[in-house]
C-alpha positions in Angstrom: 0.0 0.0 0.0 2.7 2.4 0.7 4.3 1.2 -2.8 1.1 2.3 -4.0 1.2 5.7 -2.6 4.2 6.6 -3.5 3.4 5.9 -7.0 0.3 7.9 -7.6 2.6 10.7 -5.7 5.5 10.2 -8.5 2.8 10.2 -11.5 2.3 14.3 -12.4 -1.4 13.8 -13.0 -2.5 11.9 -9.7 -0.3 14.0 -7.4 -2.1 17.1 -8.8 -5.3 16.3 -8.1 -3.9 14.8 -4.2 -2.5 18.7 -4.0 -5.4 20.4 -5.4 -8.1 18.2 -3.1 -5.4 18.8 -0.2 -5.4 22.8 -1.0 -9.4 23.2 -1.6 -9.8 21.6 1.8 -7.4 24.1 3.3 -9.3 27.1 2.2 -12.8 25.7 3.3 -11.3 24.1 6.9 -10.0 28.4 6.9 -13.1 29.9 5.9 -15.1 28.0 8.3 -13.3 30.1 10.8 -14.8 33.5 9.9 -18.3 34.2 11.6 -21.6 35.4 10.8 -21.5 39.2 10.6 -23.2 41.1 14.0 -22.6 37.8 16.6 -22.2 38.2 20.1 -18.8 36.4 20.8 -19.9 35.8 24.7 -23.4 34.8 23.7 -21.6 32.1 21.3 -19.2 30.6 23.7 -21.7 30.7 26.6 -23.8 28.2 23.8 -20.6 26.1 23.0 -20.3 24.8 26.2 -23.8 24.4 26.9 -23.9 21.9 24.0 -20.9 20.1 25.1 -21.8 19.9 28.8 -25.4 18.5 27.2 -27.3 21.0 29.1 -28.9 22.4 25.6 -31.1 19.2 25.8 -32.7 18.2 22.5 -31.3 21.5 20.3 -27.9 20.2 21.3 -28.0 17.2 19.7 -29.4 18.8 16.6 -26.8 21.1 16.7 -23.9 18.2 17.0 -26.0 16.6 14.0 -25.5 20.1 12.0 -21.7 20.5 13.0 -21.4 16.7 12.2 -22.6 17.8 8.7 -20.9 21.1 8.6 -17.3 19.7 9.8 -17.5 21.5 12.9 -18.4 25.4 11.4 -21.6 25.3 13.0 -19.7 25.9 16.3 -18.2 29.0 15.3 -21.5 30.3 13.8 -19.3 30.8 10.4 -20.7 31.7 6.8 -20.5 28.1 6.1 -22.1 26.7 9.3 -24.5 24.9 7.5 -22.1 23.1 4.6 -23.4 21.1 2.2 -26.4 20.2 4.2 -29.0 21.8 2.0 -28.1 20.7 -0.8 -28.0 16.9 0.8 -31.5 17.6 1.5 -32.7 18.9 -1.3 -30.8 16.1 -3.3 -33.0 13.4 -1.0 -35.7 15.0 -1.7 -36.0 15.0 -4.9 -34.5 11.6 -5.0 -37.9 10.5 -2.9 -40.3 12.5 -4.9 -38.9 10.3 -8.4 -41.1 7.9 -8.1 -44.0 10.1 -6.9 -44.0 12.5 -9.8 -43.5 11.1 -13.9 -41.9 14.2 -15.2 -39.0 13.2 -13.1 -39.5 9.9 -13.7 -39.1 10.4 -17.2 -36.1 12.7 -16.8 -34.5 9.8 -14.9 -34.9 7.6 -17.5 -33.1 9.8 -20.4 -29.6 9.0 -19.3 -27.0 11.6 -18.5 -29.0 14.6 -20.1 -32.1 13.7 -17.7 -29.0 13.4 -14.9 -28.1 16.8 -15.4 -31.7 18.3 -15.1 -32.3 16.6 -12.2 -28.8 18.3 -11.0 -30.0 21.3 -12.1 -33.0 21.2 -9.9 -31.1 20.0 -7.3 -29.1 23.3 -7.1 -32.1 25.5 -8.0 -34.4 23.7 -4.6 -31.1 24.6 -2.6 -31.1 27.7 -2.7 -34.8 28.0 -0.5 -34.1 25.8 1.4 -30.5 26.9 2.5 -32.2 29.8 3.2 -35.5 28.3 5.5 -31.9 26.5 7.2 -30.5 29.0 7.6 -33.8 30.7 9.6 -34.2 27.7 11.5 -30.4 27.6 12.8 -30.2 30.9 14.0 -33.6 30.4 15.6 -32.1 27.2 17.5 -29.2 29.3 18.7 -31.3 31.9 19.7 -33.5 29.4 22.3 -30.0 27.8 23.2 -28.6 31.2 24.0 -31.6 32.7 25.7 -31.3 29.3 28.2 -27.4 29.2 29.0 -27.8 33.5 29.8 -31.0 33.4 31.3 -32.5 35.4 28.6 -29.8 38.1 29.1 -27.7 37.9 25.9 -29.2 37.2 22.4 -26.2 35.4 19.8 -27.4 37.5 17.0 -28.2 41.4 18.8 -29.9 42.6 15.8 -31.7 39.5 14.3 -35.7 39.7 13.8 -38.3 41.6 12.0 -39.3 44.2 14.8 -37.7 46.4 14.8 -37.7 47.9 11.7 -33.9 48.9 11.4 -33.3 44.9 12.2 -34.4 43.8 8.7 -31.8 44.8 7.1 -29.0 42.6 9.1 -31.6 39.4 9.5 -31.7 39.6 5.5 -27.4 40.1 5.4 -27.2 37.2 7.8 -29.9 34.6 5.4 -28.5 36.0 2.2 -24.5 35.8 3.9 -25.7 31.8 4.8 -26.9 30.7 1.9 -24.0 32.1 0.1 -21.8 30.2 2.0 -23.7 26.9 1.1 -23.6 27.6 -2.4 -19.6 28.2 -2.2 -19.4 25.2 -0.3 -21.0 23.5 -2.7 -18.7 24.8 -5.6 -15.7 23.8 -3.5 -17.5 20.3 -3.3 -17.6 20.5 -7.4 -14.4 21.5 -8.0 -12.5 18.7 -6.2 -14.8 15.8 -8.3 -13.7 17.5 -11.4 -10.2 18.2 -10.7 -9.3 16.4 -7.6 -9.3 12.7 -5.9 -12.8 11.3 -4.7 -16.5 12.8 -4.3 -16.1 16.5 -4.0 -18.9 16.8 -1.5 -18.1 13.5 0.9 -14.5 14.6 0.6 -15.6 17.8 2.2 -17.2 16.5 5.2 -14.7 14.2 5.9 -12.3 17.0 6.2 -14.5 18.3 9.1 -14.8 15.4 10.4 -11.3 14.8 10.9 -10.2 18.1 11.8 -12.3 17.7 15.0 -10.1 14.4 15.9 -7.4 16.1 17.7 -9.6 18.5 19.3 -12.0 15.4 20.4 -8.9 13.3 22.1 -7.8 16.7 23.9 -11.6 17.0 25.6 -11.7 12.8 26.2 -8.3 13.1 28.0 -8.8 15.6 29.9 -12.4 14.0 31.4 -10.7 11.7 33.7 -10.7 12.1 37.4 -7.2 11.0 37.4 -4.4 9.7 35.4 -5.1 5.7 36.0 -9.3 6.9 34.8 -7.8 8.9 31.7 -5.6 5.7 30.5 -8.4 3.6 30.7 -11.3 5.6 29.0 -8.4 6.8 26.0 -7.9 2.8 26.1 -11.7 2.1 25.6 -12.3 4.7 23.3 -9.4 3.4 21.1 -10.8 -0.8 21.2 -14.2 0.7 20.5 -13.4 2.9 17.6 -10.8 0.0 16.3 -13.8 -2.4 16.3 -16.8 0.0 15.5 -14.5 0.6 12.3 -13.3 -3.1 10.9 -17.7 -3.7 11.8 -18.4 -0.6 9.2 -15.8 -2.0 6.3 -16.9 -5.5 6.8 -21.4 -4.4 6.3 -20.6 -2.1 3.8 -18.3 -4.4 1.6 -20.7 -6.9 2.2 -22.7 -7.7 -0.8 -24.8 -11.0 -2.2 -23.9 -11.5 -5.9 -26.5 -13.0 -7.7 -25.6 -14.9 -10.8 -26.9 -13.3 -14.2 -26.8 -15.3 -18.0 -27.1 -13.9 -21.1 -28.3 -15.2 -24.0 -26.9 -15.4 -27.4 -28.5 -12.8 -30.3 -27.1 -12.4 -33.6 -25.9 -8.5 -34.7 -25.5 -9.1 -38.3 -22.7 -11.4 -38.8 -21.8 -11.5 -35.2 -22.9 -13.1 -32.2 -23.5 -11.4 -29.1 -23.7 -12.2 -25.6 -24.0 -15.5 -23.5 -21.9 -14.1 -21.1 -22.3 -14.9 -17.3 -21.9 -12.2 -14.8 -23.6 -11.0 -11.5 -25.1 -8.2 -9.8 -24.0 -7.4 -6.2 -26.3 -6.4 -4.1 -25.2 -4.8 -0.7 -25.9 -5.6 2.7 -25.4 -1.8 3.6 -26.9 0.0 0.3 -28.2 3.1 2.0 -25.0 4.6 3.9 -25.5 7.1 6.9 -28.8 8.9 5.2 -31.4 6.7 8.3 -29.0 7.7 11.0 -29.4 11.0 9.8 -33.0 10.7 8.6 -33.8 9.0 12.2 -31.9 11.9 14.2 -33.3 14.6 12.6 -37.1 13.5 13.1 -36.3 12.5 16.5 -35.2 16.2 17.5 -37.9 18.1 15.8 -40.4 17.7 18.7 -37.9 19.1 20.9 -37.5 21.7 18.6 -41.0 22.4 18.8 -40.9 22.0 22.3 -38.7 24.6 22.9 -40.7 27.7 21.7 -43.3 26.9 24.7 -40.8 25.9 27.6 -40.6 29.3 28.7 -44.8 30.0 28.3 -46.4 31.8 31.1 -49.4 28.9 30.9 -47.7 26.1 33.6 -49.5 23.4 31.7 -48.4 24.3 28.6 -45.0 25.0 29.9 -44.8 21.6 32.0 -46.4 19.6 28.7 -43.0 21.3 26.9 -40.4 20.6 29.2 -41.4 16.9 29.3 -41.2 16.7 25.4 -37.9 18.1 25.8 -36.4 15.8 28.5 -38.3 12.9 26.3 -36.4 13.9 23.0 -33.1 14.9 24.2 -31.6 11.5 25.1 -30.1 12.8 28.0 -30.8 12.0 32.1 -31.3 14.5 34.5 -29.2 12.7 37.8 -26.9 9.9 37.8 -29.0 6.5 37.1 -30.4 6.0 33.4 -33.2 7.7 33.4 -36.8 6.0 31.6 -36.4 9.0 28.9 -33.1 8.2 27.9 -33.8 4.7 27.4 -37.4 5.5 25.5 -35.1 7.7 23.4 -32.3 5.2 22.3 -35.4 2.6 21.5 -37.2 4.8 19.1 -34.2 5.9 17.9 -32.9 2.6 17.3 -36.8 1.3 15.4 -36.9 4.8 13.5 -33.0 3.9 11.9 -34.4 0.2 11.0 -37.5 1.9 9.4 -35.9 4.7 7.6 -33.1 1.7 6.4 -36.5 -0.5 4.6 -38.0 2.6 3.4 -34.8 4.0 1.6 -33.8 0.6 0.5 -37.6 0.3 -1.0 -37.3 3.4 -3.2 -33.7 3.0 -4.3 -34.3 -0.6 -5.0 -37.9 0.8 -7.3 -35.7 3.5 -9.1 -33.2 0.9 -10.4 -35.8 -1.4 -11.5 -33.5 -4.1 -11.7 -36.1 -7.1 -13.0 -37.0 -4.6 -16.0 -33.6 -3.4 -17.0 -32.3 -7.5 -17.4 -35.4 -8.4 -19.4 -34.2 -5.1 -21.4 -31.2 -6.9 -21.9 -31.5 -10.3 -22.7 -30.5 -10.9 -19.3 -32.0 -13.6 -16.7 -30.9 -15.0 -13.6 -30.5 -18.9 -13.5 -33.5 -21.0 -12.8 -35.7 -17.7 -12.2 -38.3 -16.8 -14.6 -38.1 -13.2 -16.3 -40.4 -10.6 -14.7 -42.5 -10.8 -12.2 -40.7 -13.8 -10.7 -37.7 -12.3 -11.0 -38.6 -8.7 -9.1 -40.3 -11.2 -6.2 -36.9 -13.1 -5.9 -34.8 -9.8 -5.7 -36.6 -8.3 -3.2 -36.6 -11.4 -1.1 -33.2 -11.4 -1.1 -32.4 -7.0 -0.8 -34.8 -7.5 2.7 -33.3 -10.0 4.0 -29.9 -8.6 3.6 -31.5 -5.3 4.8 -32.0 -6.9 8.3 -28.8 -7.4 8.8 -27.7 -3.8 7.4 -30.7 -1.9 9.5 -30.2 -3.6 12.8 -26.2 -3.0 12.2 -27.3 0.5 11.7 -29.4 0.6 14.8 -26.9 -1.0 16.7 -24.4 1.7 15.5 -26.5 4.7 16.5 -27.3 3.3 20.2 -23.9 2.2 20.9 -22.9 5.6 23.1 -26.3 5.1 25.3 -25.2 1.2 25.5 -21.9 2.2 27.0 -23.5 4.9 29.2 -26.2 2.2 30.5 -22.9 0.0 31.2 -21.0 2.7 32.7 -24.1 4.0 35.0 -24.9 0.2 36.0 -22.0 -1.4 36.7 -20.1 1.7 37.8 -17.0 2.1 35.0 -17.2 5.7 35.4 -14.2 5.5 32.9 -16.8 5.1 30.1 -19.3 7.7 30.9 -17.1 10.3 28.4 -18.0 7.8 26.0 -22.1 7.7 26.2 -25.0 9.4 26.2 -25.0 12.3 23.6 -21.3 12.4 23.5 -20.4 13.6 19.7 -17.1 11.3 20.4 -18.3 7.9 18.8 -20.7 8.7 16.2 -22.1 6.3 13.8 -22.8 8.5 11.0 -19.4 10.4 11.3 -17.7 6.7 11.0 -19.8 5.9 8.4 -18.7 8.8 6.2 -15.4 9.1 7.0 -14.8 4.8 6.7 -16.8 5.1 3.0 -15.0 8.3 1.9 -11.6 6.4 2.6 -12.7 3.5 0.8 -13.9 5.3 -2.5 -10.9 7.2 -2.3 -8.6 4.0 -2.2 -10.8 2.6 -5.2 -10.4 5.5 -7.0 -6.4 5.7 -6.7 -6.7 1.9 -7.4 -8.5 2.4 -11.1 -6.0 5.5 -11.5 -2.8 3.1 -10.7 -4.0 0.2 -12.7 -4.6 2.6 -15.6 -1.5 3.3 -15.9 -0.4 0.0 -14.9 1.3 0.3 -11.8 0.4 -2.2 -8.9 -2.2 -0.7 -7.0 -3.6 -1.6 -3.3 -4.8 -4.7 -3.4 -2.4 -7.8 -4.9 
């Protein structure tokens, strides 16, 4: 492998686009840095370490989601706090709505010229919807900052409608947000075209990463004493170690079902009756039901939090309770019955969300139809109908183990806090609850973007026909 590396870094061409992919990153990991015109430094601070104590409830875990996302510029409140988020959305969205409406349906079907619509809409649903994200974030920080200063300091002084001479700087801030998506976005574009890897993924990975050092600082500095720090930088290390060969072994894992062709003459030649396969993976939908599953889990708290401070007690004790419910967090030192409701539903909503988005990619492929179209037929399996009963058989069953991998994934820091809390390691209580320092969707990304990366080098090296990774 290291053979390999120092190849593509000797051929012109493939160190290039290393250098350029290393450079773009630099300039988005240094623009991340620059805040949002007007905030209120204190305020800001005063909100970071309410959402790394956990005491922002519900909104904080949105907000880890969102910095997750962003590569750690939500934290700063920066002109590209909200990444490439958006434009994730808005890409699902559409994605989802496919088989719902037959324009797009038809525009999928016309090959790359329908792929470059669809792209084209992509970018132009953005665009509102960076900006509704962009609302909707400050609006979080503003309920976040109003509860860590006891409604004495606002993050964003001059944010709001009323009064008059505020409009102005709310529509600077939106307009100064959403452009920071959009060049986030170009950045993304830039390194597929002239770089190494998926311009977007490579992005977040970036984030992701940078946060690493940061992340081992805070974890060794949790311990009550040096023999406590040893041992939770220990466990942390065997549980990332194994949470990462568990991700590369599900996500490489595929069943390949054999496919025959039959024989048709093309004037004087005779084409096909080839055997070949088509691999169907055991983890085909990635990190999008983690985040799917987090995201509809802290909306009620969301919600919630406009009415916690209401001057009606019922209304203000019905919001609180939604809040403790939905923030996955406990109140005093035994597991509390919210935090385990929490990591249930969170754990069935990432199973659901996993059979739902394998349903409607597994629908836009339209496997059974495209092998009819091509003389194609799997072995003792009738063409059609048959054939689209035996697929799906198969995709769900290999689904179950995917989603309840999945679900496993995304509980794993409330199964170590329940250990820690009930048998008393207090050495792995850093690692629990709604500690942002094992995430399952972060691993996810950053264990797939390596492995698309290496592939990519691999069909570069080979190309040129040098010995690549694998022997």
């Amino acid at each position: 492998m290291l053979q390999a590396l120092r190849n593509a870094l000797v051929l012109p061409e493939l160190r290039n686009r290393i250098l350029f992919t290393v450079f773009i990153l630099a300039v988005y990991r240094l623009i991340s840095h620059i805040p949002v015109p007007g905030v209120n430094v204190e305020v800001l601070r005063t909100i970071q370490s309410s959402v790394q104590n956990g005491s922002a409830g519900g909104l904080g875990n949105l907000v880890g989601l969102l910095s997750l996302l962003s590569g750690g510029a939500v934290a700063n409140f920066s002109v590209l706090s909200m990444g490439v988020y958006p434009y994730v959305t808005a890409q699902l969205i559409l994605q989802l709505l496919i088989p719902i409406i037959p324009r797009l349906e038809e525009m999928a079907k016309e090959g790359e010229s329908g792929r470059r619509k669809i792209n084209r809409l992509t970018y132009l649903a953005t665009v509102p919807m960076a900006m509704l994200n962009a609302i909707g974030q400050v609006s979080i920080f503003e309920q976040i900052g109003s509860r860590a200063t006891s409604g004495l300091g606002r993050v964003l002084p001059s944010w709001g409608l009323v009064p008059a001479e505020n409009i102005l700087p709310t529509l600077v801030t939106i307009i100064t947000m959403t452009a920071g998506t959009m060049f986030a976005i170009w950045l993304g574009e830039l390194i597929t075209e002239q770089g190494i890897g998926q311009g977007l993924s490579i992005i977040i990975f970036g984030g992701i990463v940078s946060r690493l050092p940061f992340n081992l600082i805070s974890l060794s500095q949790s311990g009550t004493s040096g023999l406590s720090t040893v041992a939770t930088l220990l466990s942390f290390t065997l549980i990332l170690v194994g949470m990462v060969v568990g991700i590369v072994i599900i996500q490489e894992g595929e069943r390949r079902i054999p496919v025959q062709y039959g024989r048709r003459v093309r004037g004087r030649r005779m084409m096909g009756g080839s055997g070949t396969h088509i691999p169907l993976k055991v983890n085909s939908t990635g990190m999008i039901p983690l985040i799917f599953a987090q995201a509809m889990l802290v909306f009620p708290a969301v919600i919630a939090g406009f009415f916690v401070n209401s001057t009606d007690a019922t209304v203000q004790n019905f919001a609180n309770g939604v809040v403790r419910l939905f923030t996955g967090s406990r109140s005093g030192g035994n597991v509390s019955v919210e935090e385990i409701i929490y990591a249930l539903l969170y754990f069935a909503m990432v199973v659901g969300f996993t059979y739902f988005y394998t349903d409607v990619v597994m629908q836009q492929q339209n496997l059974p139809e495209n092998l009819q179209k091509q003389g194609g037929f799997i072995p003792g399996i009738r063409p059609g109908k048959t054939t689209e009963v035996f697929v799906t058989r198969i995709m769900r069953r290999l689904t179950l183990v995917g989603a309840l991998f999945l679900g496993i994934l995304a509980i794993l820091p409330y199964i170590i806090d329940t250990l820690a809390t009930i048998n008393g390691l207090q050495f792995l209580a850093p690692l629990g609850g709604n500690s942002q320092l094992i995430s399952g969707a972060g691993l996810l990304i950053v264990v797939g973007v390596v492995l698309d990366t290496m592939r990519q080098l691999e069909a570069q090296l080979m190309m040129r026909r040098y010995e690549g990774f694998i022997r």
